[in-house]
C-alpha positions in Angstrom: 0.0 0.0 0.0 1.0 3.4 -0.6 0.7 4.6 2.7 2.9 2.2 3.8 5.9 3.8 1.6 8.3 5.9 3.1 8.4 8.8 1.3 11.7 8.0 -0.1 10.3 4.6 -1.3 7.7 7.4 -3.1 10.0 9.2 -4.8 12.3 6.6 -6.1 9.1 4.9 -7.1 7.9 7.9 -9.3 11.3 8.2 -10.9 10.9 4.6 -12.0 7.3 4.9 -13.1 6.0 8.0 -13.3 3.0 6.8 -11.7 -0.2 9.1 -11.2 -1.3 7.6 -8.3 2.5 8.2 -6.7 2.3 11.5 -8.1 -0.8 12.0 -6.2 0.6 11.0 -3.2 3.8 12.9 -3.4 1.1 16.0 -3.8 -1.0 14.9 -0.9 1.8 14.6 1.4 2.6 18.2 0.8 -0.7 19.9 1.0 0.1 20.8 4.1 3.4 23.5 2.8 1.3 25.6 0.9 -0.7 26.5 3.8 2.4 26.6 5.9 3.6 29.1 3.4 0.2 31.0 3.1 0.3 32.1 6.7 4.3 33.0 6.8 3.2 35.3 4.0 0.8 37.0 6.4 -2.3 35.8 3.9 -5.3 34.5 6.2 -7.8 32.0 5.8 -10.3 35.2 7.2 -9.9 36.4 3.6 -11.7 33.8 2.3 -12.1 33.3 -1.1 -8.9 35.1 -1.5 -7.3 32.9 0.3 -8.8 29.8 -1.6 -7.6 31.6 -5.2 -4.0 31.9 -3.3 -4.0 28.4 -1.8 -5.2 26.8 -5.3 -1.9 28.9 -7.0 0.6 27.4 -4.4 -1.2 23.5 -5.1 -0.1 24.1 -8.6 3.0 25.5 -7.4 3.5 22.4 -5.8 2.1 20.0 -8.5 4.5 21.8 -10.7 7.5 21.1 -8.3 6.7 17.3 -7.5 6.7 16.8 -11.7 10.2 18.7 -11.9 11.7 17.6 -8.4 14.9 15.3 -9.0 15.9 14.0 -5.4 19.4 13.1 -7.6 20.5 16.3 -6.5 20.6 16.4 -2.8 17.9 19.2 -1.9 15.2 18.8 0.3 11.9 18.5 -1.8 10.1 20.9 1.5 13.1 23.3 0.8 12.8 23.1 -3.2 8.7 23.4 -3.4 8.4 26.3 -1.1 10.5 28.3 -3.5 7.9 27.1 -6.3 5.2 27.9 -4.2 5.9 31.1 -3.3 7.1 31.7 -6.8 3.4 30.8 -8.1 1.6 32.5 -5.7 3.2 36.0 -6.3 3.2 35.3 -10.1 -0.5 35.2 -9.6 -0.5 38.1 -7.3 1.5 40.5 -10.0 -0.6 39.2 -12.6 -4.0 39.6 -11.0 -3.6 43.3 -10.0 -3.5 42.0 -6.0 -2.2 45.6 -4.7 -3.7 48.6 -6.5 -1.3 51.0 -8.7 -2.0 53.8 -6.2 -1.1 51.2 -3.0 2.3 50.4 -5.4 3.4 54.0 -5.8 2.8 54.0 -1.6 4.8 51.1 -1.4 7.7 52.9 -4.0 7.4 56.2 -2.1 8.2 54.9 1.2 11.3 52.8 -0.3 13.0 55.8 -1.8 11.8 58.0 1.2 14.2 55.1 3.8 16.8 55.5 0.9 17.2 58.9 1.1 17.1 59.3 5.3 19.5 56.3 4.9 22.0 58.4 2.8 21.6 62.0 5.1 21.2 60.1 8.3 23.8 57.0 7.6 20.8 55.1 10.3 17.7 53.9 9.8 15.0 55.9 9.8 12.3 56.0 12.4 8.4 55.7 10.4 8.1 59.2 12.7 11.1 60.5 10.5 10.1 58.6 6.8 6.4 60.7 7.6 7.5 63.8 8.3 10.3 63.7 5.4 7.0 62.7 3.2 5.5 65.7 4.8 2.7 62.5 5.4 1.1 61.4 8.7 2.2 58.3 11.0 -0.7 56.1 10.1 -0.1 56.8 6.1 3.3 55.4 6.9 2.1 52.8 8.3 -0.6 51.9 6.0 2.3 51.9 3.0 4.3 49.0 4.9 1.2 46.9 5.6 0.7 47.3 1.7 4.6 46.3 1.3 4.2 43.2 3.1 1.0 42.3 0.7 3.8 42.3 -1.7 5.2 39.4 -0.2 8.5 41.4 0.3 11.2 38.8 1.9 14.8 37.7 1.9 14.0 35.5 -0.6 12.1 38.2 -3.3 13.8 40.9 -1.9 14.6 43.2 -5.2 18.3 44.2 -5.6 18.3 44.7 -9.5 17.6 48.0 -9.2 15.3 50.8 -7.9 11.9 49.8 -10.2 12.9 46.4 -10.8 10.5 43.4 -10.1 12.5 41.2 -10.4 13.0 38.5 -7.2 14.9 35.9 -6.7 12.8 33.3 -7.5 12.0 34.6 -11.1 16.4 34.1 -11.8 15.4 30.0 -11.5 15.3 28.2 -14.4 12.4 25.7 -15.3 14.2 23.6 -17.1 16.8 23.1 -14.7 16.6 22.1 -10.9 19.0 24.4 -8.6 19.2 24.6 -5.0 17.7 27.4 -3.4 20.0 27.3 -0.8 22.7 28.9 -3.6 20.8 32.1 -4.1 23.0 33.7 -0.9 26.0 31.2 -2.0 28.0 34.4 -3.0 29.8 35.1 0.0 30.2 38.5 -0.7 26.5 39.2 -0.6 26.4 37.5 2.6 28.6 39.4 3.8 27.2 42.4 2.9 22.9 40.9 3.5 24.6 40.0 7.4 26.0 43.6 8.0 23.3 45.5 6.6 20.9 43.4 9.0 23.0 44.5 12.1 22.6 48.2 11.2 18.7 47.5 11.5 16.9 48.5 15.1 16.7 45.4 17.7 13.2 44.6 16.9 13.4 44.3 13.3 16.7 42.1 14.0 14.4 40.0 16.4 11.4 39.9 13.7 13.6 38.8 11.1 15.6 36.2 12.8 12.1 35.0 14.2 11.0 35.1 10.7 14.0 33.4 8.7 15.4 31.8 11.5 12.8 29.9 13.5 10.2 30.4 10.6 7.4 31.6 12.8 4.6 33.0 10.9 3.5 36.4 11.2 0.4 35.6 13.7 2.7 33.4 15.9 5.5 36.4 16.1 2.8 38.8 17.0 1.8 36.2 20.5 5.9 36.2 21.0 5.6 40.2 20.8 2.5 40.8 22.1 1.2 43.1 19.1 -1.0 42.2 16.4 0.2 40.0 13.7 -0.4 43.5 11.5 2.2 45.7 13.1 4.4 42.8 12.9 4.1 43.0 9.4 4.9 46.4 9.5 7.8 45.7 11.1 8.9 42.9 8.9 8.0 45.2 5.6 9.9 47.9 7.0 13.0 45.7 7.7 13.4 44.5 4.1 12.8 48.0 2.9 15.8 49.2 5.3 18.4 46.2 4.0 17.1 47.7 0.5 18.1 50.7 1.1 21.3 49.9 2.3 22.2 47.4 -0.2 21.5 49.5 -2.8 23.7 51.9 -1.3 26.3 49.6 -1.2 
């Protein structure tokens, strides 16, 4: 019986035979990820039938990375299917207009806004400082780095091709090939650079990121370790990435 198959035995098995009903399995077993994923991405199952749309992307996601997945290779499947997961959920968010043009100009403003306090101030910027620089108040601020985390801005789609660039990270994989995730940050000079930029960054953000990338909490769960709501620590995560942008770039 399948269930009765390690999932080793399944994958060796589906190499052989390509077998629909291993295939299926494979799939099953992973259903799981994509909700996983969902709710690091701050995406609720209160939103409900945008939520559905979102969870139904990262299934094909995840179909997609169970046909292409070559355990020859040494990388986790979990670790390999997230990155095809998340890469099919924000292909579908781009594509379906998820954030308004005006809430992407918000999202823009507020990144060149930390760029330029970052290059007069040579510290982060408090969202007190990026609102009255924007001559803008608090709760504006604030409402531009919820909308920045809706983006699904991260580590791993953080932008650092330039100013207006979309590109991410998971967009530079190949479909016909089968990388390891784990070499986006195999430069060591990037690391280098990604781990000092990330000590420039207040205490809280530090703790919200390492919470994030580190002990892969989701957003909700970080919130109870906080004690705020699982929106301000989106904020905070949103306004993170948009600091190591900012200095990145100015690197």
């Amino acid at each position: 019986m399948l269930k009765e198959k390690t999932e080793t035995d399944l994958w060796k098995e589906f190499q052989e035979t390509h077998s629909a009903e291993v295939r299926e399995a494979l799939v099953l077993k992973s259903v799981p990820l994509v909700h996983y994923l969902l709710g690091r991405m701050g995406i609720s199952q209160d939103m409900g039938m945008e939520y559905e749309d979102l969870a139904h992307q990262g299934l094909i996601g995840l179909i997609e990375a169970v046909d292409r997945f070559d355990p020859n290779y040494g990388t986790k499947f979990s670790t390999y299917a997230s990155v095809r997961i998340r890469g099919k959920i924000l292909d579908y968010m781009r594509s379906s207009d998820w954030m308004s043009r005006g809430a992407r100009q918000r999202v823009r403003t507020i990144q060149q806004a930390i760029t330029e306090l970052w290059e007069t101030e040579q510290r982060e910027p408090s969202e007190e400082e990026i609102a009255s620089h924007l001559g803008i108040r608090l709760d504006k601020v604030q409402q531009a780095l919820d909308d920045a985390n809706r983006v699904v801005l991260s580590l791993d789609t953080m932008v650092i091709t330039g100013k207006d660039n979309d590109l991410s990270f998971h967009e530079t994989l190949k479909d016909e090939d089968q990388p390891d995730p784990s070499s986006i940050f195999a430069d060591a000079e990037l690391k280098e650079s990604l781990v000092e930029a990330i000590q420039k960054l207040a205490e809280r953000e530090q703790l919200v990121l390492s919470l994030y990338y580190i002990e892969e909490l989701t957003l909700k769960e970080i919130g109870k370790v906080l004690d705020v709501t699982e929106s301000r620590v989106s904020q905070i995560h949103a306004k993170a990435i948009l600091n190591l942008k900012a200095v990145l770039s100015d690197g």
